[in-house]
N, CA, C and O atoms as a Tripos MOL2 file, in Angstrom:
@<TRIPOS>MOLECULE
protein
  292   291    73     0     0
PROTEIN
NO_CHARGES

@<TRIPOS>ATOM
      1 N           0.8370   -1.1850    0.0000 N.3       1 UNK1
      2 CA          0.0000    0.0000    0.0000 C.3       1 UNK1
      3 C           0.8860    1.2550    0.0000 C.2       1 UNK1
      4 O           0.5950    2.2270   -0.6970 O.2       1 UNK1
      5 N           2.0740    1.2190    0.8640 N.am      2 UNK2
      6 CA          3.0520    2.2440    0.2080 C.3       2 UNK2
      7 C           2.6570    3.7650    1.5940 C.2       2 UNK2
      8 O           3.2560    4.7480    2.0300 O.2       2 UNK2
      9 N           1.4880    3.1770    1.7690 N.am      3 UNK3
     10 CA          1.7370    4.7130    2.8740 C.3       3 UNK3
     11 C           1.0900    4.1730    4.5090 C.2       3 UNK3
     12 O           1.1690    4.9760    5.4390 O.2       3 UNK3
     13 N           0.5090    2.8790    4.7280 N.am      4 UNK4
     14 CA          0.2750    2.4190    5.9730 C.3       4 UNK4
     15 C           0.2810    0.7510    5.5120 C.2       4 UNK4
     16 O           0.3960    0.3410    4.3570 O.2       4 UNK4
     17 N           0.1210   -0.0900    6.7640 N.am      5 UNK5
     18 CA          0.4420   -1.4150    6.2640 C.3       5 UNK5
     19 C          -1.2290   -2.3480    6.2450 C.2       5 UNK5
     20 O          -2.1420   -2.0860    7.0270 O.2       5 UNK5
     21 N          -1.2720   -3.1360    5.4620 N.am      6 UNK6
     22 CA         -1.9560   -3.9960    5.2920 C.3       6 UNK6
     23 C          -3.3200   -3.9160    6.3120 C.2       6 UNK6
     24 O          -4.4880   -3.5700    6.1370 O.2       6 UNK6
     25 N          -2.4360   -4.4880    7.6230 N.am      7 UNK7
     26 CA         -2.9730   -5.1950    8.5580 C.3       7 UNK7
     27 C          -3.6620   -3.9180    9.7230 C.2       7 UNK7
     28 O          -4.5010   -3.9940   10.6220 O.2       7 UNK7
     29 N          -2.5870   -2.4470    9.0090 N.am      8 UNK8
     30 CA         -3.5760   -1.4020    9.8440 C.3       8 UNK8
     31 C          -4.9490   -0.8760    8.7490 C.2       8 UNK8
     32 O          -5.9230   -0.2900    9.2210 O.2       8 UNK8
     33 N          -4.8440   -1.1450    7.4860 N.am      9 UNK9
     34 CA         -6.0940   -0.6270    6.7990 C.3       9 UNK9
     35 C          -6.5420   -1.7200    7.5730 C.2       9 UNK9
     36 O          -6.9660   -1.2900    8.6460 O.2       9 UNK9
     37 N          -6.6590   -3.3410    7.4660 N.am     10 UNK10
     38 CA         -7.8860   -4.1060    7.6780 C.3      10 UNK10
     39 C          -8.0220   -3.7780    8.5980 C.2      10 UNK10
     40 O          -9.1980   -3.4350    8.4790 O.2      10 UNK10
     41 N          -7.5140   -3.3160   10.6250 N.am     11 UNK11
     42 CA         -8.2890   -3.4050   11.7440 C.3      11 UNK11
     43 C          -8.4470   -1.6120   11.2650 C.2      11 UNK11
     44 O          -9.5150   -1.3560   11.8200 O.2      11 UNK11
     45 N          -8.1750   -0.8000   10.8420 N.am     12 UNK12
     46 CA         -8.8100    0.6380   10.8920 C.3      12 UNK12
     47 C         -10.1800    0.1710   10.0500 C.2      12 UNK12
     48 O         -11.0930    0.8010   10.5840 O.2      12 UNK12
     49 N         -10.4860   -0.2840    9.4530 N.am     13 UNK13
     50 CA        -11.6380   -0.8590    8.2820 C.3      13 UNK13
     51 C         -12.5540   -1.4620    9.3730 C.2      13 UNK13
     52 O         -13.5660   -0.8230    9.6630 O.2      13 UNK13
     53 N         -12.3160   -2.5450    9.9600 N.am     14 UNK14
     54 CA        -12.8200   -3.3070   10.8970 C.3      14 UNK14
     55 C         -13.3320   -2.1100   12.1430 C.2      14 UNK14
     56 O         -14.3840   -2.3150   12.7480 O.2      14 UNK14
     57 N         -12.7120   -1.2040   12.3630 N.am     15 UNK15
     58 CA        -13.0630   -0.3210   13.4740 C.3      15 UNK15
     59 C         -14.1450    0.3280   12.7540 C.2      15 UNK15
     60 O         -15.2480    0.3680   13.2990 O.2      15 UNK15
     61 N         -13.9700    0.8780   11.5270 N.am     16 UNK16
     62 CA        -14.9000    1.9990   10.3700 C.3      16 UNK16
     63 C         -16.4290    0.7770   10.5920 C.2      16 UNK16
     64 O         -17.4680    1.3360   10.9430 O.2      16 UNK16
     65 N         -16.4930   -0.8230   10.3790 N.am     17 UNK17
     66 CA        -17.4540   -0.8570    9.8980 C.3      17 UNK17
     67 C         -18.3380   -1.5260   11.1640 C.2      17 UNK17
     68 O         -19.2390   -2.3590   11.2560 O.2      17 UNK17
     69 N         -17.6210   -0.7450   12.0160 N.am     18 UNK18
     70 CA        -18.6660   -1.4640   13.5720 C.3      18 UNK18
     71 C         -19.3820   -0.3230   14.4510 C.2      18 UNK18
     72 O         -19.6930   -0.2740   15.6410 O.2      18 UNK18
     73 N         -19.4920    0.4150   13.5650 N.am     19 UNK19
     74 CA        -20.3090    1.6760   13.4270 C.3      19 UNK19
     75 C         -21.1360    1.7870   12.1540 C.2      19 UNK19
     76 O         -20.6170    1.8250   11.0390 O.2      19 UNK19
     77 N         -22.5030    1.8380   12.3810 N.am     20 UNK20
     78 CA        -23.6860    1.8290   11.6060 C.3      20 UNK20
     79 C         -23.4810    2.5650   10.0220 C.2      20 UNK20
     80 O         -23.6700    2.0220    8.9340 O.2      20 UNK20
     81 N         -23.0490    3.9200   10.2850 N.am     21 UNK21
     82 CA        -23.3590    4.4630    9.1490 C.3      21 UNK21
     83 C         -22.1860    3.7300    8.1900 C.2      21 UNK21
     84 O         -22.5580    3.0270    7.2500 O.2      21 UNK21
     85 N         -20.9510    3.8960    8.4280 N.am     22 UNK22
     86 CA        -20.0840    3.1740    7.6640 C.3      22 UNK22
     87 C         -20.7710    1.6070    7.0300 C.2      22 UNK22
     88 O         -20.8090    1.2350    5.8570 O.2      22 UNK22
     89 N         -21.0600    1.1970    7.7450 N.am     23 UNK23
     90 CA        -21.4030   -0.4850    7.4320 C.3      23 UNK23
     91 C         -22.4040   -0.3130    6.5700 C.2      23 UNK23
     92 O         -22.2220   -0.9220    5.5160 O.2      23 UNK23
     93 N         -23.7630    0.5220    6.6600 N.am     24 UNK24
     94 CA        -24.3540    0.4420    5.6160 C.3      24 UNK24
     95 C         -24.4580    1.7970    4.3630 C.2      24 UNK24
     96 O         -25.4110    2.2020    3.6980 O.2      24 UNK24
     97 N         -23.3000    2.1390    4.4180 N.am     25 UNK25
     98 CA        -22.4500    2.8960    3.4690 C.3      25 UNK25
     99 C         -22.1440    1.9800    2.7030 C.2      25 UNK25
    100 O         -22.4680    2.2020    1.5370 O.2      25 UNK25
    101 N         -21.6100    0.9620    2.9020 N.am     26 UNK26
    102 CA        -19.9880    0.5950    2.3540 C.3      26 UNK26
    103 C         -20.9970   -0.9760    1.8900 C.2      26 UNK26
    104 O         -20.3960   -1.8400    1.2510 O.2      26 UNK26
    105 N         -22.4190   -1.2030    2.2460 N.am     27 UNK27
    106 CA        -23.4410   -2.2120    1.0990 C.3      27 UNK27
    107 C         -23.9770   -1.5360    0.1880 C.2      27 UNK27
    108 O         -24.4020   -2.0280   -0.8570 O.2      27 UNK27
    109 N         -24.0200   -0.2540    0.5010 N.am     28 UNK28
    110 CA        -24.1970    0.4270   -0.9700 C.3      28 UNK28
    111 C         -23.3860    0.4840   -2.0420 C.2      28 UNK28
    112 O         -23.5810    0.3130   -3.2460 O.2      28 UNK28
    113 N         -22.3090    0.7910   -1.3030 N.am     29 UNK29
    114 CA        -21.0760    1.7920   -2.4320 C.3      29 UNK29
    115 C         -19.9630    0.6490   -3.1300 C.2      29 UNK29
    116 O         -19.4050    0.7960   -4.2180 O.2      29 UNK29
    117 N         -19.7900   -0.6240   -2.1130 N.am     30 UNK30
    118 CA        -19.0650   -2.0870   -2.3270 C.3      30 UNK30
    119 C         -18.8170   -2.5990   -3.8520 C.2      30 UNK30
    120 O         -17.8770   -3.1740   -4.4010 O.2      30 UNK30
    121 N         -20.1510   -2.1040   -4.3090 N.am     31 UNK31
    122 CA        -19.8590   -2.8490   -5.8400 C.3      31 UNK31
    123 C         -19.1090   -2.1650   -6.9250 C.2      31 UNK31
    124 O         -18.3450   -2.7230   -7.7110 O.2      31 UNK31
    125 N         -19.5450   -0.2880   -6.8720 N.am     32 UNK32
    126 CA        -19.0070    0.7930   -7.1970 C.3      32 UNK32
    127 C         -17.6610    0.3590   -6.7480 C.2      32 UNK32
    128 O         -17.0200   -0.2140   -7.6300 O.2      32 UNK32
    129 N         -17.0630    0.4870   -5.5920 N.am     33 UNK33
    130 CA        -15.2840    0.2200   -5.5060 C.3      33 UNK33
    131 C         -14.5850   -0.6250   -6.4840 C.2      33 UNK33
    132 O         -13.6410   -0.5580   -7.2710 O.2      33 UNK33
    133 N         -15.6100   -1.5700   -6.0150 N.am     34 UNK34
    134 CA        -14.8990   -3.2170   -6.8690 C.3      34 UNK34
    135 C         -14.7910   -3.0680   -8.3810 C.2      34 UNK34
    136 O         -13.9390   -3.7780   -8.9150 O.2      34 UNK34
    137 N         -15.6970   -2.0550   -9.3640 N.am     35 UNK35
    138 CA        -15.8790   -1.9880  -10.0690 C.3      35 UNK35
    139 C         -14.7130   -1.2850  -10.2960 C.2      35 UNK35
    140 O         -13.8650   -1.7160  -11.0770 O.2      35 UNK35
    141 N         -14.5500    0.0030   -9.5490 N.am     36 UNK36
    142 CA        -13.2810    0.9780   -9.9720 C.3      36 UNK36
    143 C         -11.8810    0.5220   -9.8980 C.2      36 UNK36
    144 O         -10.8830    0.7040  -10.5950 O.2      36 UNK36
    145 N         -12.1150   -0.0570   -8.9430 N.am     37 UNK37
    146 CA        -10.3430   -1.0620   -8.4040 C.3      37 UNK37
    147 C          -9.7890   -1.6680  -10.1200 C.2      37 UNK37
    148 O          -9.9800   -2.7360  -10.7020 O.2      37 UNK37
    149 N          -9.0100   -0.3370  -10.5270 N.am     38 UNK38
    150 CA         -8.9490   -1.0850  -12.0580 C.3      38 UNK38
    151 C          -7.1530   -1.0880  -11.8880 C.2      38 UNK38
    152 O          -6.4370   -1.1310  -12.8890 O.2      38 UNK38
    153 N          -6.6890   -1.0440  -10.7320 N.am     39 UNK39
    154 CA         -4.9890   -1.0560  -10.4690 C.3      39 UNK39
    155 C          -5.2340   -2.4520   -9.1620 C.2      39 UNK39
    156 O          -6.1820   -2.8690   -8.4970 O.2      39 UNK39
    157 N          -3.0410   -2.9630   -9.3990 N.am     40 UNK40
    158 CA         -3.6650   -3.9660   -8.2630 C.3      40 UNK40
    159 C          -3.6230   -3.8240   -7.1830 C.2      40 UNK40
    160 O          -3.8140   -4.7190   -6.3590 O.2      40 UNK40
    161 N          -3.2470   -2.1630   -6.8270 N.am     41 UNK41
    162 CA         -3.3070   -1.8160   -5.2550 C.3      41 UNK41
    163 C          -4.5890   -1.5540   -5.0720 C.2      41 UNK41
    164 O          -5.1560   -1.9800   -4.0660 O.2      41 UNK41
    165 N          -5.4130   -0.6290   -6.2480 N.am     42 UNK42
    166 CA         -6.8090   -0.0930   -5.1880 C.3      42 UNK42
    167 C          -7.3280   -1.6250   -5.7630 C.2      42 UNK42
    168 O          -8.4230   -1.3730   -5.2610 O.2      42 UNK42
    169 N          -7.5580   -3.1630   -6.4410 N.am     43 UNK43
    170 CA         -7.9920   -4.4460   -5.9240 C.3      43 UNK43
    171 C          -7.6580   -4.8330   -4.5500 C.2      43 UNK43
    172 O          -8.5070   -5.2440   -3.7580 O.2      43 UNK43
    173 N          -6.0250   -4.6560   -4.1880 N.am     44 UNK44
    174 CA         -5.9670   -5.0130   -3.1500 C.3      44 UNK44
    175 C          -6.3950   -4.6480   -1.7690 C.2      44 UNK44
    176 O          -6.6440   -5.2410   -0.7200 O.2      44 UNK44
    177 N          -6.3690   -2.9910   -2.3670 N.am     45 UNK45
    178 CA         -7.4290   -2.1950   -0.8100 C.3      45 UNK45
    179 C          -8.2790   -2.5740   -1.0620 C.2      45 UNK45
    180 O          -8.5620   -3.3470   -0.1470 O.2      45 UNK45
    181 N          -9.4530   -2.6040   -2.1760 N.am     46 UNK46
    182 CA        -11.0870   -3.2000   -1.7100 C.3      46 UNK46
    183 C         -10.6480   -4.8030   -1.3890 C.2      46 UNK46
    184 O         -11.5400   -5.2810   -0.6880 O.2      46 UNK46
    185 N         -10.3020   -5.1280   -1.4750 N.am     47 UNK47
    186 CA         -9.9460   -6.8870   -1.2760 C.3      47 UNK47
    187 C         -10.3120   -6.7870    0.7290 C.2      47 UNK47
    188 O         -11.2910   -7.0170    1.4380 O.2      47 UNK47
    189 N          -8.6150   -6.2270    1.0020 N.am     48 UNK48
    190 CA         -8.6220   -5.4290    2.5290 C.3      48 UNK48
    191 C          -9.7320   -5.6150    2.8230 C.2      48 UNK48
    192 O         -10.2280   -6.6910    3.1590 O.2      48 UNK48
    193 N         -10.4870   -4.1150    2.6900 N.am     49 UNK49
    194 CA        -11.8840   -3.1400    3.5060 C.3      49 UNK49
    195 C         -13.2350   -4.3430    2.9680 C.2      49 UNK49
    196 O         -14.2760   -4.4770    3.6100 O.2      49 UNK49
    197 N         -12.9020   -5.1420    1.6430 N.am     50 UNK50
    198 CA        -14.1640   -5.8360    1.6540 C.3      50 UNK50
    199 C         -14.3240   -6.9540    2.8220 C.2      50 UNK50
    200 O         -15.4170   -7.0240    3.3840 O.2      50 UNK50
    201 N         -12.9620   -8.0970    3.3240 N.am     51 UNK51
    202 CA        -12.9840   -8.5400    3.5240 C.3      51 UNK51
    203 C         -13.0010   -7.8850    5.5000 C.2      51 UNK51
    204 O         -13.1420   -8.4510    6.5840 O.2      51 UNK51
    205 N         -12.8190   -6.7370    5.1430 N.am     52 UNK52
    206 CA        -13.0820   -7.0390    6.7310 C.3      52 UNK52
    207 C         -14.2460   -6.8860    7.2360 C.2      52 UNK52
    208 O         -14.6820   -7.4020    8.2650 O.2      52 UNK52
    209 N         -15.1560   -5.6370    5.9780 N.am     53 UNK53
    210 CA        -16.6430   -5.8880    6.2680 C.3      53 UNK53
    211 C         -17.4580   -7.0420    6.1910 C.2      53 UNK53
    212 O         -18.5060   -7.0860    6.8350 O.2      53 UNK53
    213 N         -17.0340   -8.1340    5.3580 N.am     54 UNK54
    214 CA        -17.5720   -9.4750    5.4500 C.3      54 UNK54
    215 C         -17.3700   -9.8370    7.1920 C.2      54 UNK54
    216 O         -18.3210  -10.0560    7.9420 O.2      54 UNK54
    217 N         -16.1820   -9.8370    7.5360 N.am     55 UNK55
    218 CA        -16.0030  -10.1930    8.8320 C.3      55 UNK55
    219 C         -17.0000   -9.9870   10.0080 C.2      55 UNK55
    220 O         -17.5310  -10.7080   10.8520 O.2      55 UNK55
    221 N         -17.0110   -8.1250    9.5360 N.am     56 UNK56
    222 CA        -18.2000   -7.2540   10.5070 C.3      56 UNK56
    223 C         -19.5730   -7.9850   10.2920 C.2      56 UNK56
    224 O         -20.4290   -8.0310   11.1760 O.2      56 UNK56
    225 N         -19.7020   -8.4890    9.1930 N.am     57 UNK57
    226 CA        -21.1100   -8.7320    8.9950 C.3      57 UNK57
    227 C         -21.8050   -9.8980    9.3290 C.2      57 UNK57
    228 O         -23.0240  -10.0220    9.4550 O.2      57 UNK57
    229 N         -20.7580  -10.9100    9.4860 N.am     58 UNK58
    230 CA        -20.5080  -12.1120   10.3380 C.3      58 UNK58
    231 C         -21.1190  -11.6750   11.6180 C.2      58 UNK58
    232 O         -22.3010  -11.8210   11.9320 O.2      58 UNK58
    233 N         -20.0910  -11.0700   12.3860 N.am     59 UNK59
    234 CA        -19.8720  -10.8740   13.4510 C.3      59 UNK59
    235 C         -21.2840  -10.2480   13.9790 C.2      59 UNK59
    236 O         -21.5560  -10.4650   15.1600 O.2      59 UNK59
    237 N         -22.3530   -9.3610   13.0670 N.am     60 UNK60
    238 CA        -23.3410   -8.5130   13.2820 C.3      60 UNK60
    239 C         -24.3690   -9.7420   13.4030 C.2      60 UNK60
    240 O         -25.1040   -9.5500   14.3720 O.2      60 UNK60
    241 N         -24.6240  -10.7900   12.8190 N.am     61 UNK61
    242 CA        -25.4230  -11.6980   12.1170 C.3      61 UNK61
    243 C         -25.2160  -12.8750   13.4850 C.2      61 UNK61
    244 O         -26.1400  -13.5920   13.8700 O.2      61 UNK61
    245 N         -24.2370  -12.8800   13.9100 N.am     62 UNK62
    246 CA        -23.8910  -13.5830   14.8420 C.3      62 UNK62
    247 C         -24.5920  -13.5870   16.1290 C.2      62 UNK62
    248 O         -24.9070  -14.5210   16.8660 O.2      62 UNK62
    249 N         -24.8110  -11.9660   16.2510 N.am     63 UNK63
    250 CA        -25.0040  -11.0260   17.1030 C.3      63 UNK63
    251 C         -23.8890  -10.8010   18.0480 C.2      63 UNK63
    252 O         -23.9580  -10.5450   19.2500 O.2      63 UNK63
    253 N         -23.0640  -10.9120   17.4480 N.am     64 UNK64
    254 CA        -21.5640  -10.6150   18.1730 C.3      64 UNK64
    255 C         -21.4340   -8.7730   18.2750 C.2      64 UNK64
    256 O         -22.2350   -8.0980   18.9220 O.2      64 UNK64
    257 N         -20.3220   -8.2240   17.5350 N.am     65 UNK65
    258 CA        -20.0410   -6.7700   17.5770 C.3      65 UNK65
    259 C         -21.3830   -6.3600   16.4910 C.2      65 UNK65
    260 O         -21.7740   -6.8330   15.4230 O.2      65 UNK65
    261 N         -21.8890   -5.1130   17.4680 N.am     66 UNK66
    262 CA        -22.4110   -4.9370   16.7150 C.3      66 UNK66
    263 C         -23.2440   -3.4820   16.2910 C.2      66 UNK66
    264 O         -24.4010   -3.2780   15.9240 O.2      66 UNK66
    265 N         -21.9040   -2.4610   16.5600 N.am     67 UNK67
    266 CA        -21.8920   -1.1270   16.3290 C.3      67 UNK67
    267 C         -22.7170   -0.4190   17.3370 C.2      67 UNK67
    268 O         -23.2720   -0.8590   18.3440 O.2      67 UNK67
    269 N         -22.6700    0.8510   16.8100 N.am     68 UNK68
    270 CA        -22.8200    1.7090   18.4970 C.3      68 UNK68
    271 C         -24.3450    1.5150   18.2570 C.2      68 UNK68
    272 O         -25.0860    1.2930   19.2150 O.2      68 UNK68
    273 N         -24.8270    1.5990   16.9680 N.am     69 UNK69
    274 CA        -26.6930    2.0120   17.0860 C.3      69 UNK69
    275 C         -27.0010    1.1050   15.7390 C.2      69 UNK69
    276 O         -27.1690    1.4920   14.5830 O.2      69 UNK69
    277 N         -27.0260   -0.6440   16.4480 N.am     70 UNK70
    278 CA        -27.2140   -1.2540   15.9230 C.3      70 UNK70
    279 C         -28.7380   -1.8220   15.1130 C.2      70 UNK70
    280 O         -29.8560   -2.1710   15.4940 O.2      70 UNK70
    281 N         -27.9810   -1.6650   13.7160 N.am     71 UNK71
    282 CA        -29.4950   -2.2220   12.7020 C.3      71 UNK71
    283 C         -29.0810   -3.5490   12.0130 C.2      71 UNK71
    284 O         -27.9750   -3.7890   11.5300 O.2      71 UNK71
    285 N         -29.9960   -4.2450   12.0450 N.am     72 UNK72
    286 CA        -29.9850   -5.7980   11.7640 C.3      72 UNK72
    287 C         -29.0890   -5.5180   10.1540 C.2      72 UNK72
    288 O         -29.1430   -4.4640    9.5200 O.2      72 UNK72
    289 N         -28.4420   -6.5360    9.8250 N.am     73 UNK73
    290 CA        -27.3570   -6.6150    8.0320 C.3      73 UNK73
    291 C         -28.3430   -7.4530    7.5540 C.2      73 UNK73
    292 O         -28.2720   -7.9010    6.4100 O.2      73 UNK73
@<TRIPOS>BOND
     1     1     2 1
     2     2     3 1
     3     3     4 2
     4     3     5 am
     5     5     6 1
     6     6     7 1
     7     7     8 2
     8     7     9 am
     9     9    10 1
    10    10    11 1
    11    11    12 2
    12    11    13 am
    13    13    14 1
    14    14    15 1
    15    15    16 2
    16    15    17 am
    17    17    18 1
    18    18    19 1
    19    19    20 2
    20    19    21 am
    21    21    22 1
    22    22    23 1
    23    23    24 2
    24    23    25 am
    25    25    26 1
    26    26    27 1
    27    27    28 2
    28    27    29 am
    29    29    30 1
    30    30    31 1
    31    31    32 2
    32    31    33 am
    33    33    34 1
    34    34    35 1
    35    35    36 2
    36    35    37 am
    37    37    38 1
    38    38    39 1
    39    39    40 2
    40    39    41 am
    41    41    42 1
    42    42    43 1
    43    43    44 2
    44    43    45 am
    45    45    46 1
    46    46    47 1
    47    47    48 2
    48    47    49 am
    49    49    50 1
    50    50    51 1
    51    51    52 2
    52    51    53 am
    53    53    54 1
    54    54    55 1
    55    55    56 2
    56    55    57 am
    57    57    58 1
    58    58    59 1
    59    59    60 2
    60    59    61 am
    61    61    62 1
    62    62    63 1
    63    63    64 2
    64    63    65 am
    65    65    66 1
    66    66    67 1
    67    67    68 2
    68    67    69 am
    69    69    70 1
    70    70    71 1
    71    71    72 2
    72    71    73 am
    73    73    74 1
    74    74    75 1
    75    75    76 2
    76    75    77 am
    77    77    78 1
    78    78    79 1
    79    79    80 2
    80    79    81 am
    81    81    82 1
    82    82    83 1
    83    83    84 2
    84    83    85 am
    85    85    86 1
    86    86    87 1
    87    87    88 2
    88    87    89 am
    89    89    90 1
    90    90    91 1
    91    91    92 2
    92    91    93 am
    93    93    94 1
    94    94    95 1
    95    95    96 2
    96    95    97 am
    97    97    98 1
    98    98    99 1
    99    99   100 2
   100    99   101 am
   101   101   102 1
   102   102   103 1
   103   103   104 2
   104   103   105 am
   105   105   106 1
   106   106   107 1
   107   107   108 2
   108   107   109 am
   109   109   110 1
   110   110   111 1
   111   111   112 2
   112   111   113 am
   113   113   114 1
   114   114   115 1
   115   115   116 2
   116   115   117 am
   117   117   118 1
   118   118   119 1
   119   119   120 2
   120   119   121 am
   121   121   122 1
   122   122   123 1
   123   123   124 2
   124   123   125 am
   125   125   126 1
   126   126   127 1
   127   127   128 2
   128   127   129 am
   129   129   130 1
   130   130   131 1
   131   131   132 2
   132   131   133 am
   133   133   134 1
   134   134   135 1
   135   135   136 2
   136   135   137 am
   137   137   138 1
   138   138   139 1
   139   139   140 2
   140   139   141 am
   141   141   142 1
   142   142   143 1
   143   143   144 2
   144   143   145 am
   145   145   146 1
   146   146   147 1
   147   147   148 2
   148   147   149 am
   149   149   150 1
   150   150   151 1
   151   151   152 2
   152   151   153 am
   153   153   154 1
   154   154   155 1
   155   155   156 2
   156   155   157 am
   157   157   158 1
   158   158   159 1
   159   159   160 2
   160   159   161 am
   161   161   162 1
   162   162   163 1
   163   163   164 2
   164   163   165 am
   165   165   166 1
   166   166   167 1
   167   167   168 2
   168   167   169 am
   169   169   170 1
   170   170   171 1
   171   171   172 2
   172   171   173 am
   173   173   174 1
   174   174   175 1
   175   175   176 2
   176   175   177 am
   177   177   178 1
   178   178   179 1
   179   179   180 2
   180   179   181 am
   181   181   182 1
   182   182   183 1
   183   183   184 2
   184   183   185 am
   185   185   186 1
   186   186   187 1
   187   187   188 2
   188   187   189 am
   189   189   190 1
   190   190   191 1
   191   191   192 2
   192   191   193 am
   193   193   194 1
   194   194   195 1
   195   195   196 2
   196   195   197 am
   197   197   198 1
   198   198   199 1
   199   199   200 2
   200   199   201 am
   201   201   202 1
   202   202   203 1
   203   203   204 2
   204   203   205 am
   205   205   206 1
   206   206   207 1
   207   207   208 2
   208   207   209 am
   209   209   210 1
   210   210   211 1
   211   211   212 2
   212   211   213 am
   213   213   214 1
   214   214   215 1
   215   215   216 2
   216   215   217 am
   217   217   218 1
   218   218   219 1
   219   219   220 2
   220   219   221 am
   221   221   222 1
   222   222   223 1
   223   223   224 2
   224   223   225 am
   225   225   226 1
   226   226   227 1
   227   227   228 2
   228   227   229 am
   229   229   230 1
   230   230   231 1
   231   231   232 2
   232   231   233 am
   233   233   234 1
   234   234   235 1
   235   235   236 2
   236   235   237 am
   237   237   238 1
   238   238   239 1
   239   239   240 2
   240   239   241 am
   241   241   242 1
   242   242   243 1
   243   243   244 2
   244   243   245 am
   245   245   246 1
   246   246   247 1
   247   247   248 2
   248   247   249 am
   249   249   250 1
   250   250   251 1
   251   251   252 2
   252   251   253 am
   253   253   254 1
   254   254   255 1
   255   255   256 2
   256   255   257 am
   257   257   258 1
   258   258   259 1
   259   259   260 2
   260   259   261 am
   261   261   262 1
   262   262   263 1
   263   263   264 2
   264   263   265 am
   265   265   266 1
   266   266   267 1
   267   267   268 2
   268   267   269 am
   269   269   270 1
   270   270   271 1
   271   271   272 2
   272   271   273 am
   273   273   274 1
   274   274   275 1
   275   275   276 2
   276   275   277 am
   277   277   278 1
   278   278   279 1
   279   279   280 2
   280   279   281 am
   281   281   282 1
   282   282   283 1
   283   283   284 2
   284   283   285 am
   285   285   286 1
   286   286   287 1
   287   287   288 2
   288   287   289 am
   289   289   290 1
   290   290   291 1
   291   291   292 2
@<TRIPOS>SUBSTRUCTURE
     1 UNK1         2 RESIDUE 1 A UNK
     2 UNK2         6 RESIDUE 1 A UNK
     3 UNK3        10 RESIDUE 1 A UNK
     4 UNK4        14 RESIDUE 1 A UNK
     5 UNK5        18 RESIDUE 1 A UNK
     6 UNK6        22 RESIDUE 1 A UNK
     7 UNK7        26 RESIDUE 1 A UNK
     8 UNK8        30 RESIDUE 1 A UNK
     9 UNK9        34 RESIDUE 1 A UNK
    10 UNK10       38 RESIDUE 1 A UNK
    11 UNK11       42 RESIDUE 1 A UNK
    12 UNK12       46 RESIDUE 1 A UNK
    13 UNK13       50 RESIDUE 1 A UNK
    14 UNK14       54 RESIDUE 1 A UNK
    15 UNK15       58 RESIDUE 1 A UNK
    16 UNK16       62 RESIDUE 1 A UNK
    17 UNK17       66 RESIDUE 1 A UNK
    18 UNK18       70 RESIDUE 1 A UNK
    19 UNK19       74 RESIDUE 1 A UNK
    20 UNK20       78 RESIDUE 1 A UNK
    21 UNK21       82 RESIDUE 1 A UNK
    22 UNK22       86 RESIDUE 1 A UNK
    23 UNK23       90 RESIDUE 1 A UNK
    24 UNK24       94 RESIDUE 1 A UNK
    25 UNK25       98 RESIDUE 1 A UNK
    26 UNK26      102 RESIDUE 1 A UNK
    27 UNK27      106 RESIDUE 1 A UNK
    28 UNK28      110 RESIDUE 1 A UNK
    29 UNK29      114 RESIDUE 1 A UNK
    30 UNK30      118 RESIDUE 1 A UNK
    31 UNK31      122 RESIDUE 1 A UNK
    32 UNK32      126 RESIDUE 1 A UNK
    33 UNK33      130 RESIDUE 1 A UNK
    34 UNK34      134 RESIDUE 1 A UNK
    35 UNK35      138 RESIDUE 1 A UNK
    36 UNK36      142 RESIDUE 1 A UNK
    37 UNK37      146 RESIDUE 1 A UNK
    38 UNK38      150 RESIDUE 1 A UNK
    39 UNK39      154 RESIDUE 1 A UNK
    40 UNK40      158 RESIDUE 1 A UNK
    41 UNK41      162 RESIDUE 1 A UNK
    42 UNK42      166 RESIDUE 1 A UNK
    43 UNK43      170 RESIDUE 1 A UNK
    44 UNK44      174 RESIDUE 1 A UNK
    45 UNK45      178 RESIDUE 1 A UNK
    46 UNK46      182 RESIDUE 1 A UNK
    47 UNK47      186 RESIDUE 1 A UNK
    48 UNK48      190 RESIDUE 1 A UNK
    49 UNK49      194 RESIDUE 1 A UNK
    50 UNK50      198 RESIDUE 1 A UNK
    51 UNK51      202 RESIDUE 1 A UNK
    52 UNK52      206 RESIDUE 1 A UNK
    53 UNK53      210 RESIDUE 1 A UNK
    54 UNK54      214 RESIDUE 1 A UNK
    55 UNK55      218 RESIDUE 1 A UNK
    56 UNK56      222 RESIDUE 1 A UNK
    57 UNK57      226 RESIDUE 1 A UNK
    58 UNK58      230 RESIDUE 1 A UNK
    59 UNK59      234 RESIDUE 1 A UNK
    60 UNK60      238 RESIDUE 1 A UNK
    61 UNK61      242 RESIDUE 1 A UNK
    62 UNK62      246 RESIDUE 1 A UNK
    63 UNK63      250 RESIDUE 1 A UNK
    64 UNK64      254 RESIDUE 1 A UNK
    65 UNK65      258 RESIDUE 1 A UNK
    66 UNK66      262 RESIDUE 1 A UNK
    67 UNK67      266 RESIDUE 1 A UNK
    68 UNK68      270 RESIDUE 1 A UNK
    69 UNK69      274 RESIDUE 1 A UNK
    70 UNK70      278 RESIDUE 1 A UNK
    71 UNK71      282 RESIDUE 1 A UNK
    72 UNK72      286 RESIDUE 1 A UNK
    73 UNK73      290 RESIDUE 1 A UNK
């Protein structure tokens, strides 16, 4: 990534999507990224931020973490 590492986008991502508005931001806008990611760094950042919102969404579904003003995924 060239300006922070890997593993701090995925837990800064993971922090972004355990808060409501981000999380259902980022089921809107998800396909738009993926679509733009036309280099293999911004693939590899949505790769990152997708996979950690999959995680969040797990985790929401679980009823594990599940943001400050939680709405069902």
């Amino acid at each position: 990534m060239k300006v922070i590492s890997e593993k701090s986008v995925q837990v800064q991502a993971m922090m972004l999507f355990d808060t409501d508005y981000p999380y259902e931001w980022w089921i809107r806008a998800r396909e738009i990224w993926e679509i733009e990611a036309s280099t293999e760094r911004d693939r590899n950042f949505f790769k990152i931020v997708d996979n950690a919102f999959l995680r969040t969404a797990e985790q929401r579904q679980a009823g594990g973490s599940s943001g400050s003003q939680a709405t069902p995924a």
